[in-house]
N, C-alpha and C positions, 0 to 999 in steps of 0.2 A: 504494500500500500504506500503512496503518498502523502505526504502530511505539508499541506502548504502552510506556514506558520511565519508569524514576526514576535521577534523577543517583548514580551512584557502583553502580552494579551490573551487572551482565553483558550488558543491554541499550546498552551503551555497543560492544561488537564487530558486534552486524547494524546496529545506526546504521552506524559505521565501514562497514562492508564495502556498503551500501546508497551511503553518498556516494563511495566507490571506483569502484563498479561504475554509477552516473549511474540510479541507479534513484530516480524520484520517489518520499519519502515525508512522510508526513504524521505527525508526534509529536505525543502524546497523555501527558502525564507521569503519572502513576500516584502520589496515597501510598499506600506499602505497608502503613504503620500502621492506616489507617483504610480500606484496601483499595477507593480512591475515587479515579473522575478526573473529570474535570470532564462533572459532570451524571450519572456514574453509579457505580454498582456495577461493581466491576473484578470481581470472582467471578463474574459473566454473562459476561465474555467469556473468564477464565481462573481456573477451577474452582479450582485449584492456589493462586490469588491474589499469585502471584508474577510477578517481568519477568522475561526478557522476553515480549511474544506478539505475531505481524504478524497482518493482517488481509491475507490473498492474494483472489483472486479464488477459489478451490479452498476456503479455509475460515480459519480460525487454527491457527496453528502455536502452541506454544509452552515449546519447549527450546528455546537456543540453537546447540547442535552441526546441530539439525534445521532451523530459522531458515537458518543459514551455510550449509547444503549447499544448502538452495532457492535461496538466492540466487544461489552460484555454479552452480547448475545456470542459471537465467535468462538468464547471459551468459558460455559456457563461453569463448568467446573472449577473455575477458579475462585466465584461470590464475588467478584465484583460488581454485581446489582443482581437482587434481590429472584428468585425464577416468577416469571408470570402467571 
């Protein structure tokens, strides 16, 4: 998965909960000023232009509440959120 992320913002809990849960990701940092990471336009991948967004094999996510539930749905055996 990708993790588009900028330091000091809400994209700092599915990092967190991604190295918890031993899920390989790959960080892509984002400026949010200039809505740019490296080599592109951050509004192609997330409309909104804000972190966080993953890049799942199903599509991009990008709320964080929504992020954190994929995750912990990925590896219920770990409790990281509660089963359904």
């Amino acid at each position: 998965m990708k993790l588009y992320y900028s330091p000091g913002a809400c994209s700092l809990a599915p990092h967190i909960a991604m190295r918890e849960l031993g899920i390989p990701v790959e960080l892509q940092k984002v400026d949010l000023k200039a809505k740019q990471y490296d080599g592109g336009d951050y509004k192609q991948v997330n409309g909104k232009g804000y972190v966080p967004a993953v890049e799942t094999p199903a599509g991009v996510l990008t709320e964080a509440p929504v992020i954190l539930q994929y995750l912990a749905d990925q590896k219920p055996e770990a409790g990281l959120a509660p089963k359904p």
